[in-house]
FIZAFI-829950 format. One record per residue: residue number from 0; residue in one letter; z, x, y of N, C-alpha, C in turn. Coordinates in nm, 2 decimals, decimal comma. Example, Ala and Ser with C-alpha at 12.3 -4.5 7.8 and 13.67 -1.06 7.14 Angstrom:
REM residues 2
0_A_0,78_1,32_-0,57_0,78_1,23_-0,45_0,78_1,32_-0,33
1_S_0,71_1,28_-0,22_0,71_1,37_-0,11_0,79_1,29_0,00
***
This chain:
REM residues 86
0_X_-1,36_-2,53_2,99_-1,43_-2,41_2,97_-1,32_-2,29_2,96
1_X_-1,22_-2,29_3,05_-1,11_-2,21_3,06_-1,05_-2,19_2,87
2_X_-0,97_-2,29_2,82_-0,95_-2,34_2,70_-1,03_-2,25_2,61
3_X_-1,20_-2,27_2,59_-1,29_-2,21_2,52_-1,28_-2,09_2,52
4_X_-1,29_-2,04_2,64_-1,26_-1,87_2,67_-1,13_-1,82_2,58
5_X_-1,03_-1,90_2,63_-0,91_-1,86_2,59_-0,92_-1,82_2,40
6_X_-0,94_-1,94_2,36_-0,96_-1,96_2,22_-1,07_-1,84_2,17
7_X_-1,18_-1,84_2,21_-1,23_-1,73_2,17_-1,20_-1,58_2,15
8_X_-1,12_-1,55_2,31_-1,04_-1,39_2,34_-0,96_-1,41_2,21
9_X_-0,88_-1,49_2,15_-0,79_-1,55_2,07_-0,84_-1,46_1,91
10_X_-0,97_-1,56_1,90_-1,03_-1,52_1,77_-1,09_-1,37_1,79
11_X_-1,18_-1,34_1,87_-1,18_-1,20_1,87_-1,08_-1,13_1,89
12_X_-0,96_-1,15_1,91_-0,84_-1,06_1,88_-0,79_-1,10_1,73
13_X_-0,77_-1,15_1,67_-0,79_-1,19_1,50_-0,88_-1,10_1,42
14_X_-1,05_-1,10_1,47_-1,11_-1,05_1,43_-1,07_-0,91_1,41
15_X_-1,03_-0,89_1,51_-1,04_-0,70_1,59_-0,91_-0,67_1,48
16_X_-0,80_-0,73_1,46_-0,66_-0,69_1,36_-0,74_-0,69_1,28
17_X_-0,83_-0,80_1,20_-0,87_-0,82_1,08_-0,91_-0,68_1,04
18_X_-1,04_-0,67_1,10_-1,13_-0,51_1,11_-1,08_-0,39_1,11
19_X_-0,94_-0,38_1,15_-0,89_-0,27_1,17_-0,79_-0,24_1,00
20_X_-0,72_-0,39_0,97_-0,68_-0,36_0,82_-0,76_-0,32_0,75
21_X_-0,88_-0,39_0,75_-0,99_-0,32_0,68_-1,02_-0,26_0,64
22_X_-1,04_-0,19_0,75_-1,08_-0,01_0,78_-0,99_0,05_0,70
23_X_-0,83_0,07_0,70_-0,74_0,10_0,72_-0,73_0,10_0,53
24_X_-0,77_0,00_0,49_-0,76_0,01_0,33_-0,88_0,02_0,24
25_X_-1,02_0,04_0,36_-1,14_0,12_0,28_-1,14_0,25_0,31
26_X_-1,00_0,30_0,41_-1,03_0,46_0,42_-1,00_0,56_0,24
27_X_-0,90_0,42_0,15_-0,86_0,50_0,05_-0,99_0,48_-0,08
28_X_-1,07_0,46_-0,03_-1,18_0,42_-0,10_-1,18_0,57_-0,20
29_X_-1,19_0,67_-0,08_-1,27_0,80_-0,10_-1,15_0,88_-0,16
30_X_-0,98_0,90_-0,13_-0,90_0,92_-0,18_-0,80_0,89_-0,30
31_X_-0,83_0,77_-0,35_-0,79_0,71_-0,47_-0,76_0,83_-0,59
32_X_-0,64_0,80_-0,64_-0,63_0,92_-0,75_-0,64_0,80_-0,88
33_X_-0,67_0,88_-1,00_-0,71_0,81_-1,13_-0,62_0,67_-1,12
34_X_-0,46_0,68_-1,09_-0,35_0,60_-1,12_-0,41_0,43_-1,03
35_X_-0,48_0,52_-0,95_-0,53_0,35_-0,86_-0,61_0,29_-0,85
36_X_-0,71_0,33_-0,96_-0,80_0,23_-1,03_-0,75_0,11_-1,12
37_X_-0,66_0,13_-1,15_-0,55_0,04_-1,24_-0,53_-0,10_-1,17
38_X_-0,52_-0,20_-1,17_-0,49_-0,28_-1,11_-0,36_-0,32_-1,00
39_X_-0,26_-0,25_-1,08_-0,08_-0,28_-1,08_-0,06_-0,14_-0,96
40_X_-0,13_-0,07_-1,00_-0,14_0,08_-0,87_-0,19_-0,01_-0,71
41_X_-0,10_0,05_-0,61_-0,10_0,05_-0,49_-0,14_0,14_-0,38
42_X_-0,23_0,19_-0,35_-0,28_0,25_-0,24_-0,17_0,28_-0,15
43_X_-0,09_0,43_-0,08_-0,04_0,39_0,01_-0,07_0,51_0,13
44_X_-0,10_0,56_0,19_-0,16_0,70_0,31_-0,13_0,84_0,17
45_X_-0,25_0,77_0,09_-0,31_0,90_0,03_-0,23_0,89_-0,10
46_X_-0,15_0,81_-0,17_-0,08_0,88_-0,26_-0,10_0,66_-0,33
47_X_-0,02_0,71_-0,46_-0,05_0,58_-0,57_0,13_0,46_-0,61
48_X_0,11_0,39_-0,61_0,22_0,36_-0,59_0,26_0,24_-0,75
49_X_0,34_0,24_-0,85_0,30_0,13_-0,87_0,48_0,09_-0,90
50_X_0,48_-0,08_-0,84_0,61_-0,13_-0,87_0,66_-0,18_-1,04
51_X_0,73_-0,11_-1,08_0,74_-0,19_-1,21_0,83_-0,28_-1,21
52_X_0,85_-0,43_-1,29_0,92_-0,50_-1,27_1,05_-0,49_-1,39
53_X_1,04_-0,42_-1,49_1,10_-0,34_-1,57_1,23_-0,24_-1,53
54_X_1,37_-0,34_-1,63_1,46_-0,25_-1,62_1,50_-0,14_-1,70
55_X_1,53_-0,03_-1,60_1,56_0,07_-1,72_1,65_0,14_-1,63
56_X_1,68_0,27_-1,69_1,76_0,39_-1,62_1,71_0,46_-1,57
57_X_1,75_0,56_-1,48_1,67_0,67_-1,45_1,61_0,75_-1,49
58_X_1,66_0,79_-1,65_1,59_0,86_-1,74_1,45_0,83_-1,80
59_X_1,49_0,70_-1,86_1,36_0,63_-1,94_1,22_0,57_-1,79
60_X_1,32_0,55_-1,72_1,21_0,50_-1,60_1,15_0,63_-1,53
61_X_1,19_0,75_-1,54_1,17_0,92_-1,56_1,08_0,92_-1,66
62_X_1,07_0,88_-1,78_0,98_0,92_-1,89_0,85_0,83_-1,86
63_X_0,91_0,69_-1,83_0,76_0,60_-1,84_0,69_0,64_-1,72
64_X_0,72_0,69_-1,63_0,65_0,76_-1,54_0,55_0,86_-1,58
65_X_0,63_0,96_-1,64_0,55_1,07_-1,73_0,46_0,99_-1,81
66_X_0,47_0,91_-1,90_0,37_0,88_-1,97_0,25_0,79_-1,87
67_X_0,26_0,76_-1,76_0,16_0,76_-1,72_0,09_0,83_-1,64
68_X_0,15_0,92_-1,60_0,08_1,10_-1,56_0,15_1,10_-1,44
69_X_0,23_1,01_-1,40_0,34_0,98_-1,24_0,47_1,03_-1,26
70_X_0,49_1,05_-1,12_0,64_1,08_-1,09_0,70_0,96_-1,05
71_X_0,85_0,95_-1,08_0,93_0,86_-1,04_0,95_0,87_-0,87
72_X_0,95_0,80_-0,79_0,96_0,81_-0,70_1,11_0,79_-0,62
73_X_1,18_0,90_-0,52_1,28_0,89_-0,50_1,32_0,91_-0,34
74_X_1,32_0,78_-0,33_1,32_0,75_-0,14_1,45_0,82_-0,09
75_X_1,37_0,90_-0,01_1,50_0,97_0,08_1,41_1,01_0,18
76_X_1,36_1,01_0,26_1,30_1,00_0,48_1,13_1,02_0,42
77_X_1,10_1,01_0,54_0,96_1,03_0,51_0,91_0,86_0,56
78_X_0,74_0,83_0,49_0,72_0,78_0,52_0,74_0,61_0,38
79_X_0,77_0,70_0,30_0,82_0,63_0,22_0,93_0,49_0,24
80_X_0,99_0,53_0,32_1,14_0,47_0,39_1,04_0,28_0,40
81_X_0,90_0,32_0,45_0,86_0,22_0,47_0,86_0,05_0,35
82_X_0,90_0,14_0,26_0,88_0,05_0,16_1,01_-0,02_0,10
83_X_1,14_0,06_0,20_1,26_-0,04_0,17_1,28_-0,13_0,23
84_X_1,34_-0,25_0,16_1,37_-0,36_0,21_1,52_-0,36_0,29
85_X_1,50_-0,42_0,37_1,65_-0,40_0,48_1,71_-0,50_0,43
***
């Protein structure tokens, strides 16, 4: 019986993370800008993100941004930082 308990506290703590990601990425339901209806666009606390797999320079990777109505993005502190790889 002990075991069963355990296992269950277990799953409802699964659950409870589950529910909380959830939450957490239907809050941008309501804040979505045009760019994140797109498929390749990324949701990230309020703002649109998209990774290109495309090499280019800063310039042209400056333009293709522009032609999609975006800014190039240029990580320096914030919360941004989150998305470097160590």
């Amino acid at each position: 019986m002990s075991s069963s308990l355990s296992d269950l506290k277990h799953s409802v703590g699964l659950l409870r993370s589950s529910l909380q990601t959830l939450s957490y990425k239907l809050s941008f339901t309501n804040l979505l800008t045009p760019g994140c209806t797109e498929s390749d666009w990324i949701p990230f606390r309020n703002s649109c993100y998209l990774f290109s797999h495309d090499t280019m320079n800063w310039t042209k990777a400056k333009d293709y941004c522009e032609e999609k109505g975006a800014l190039l993005l240029k990580i320096e502190a914030g919360s941004e930082k989150e998305w470097v790889r160590p």
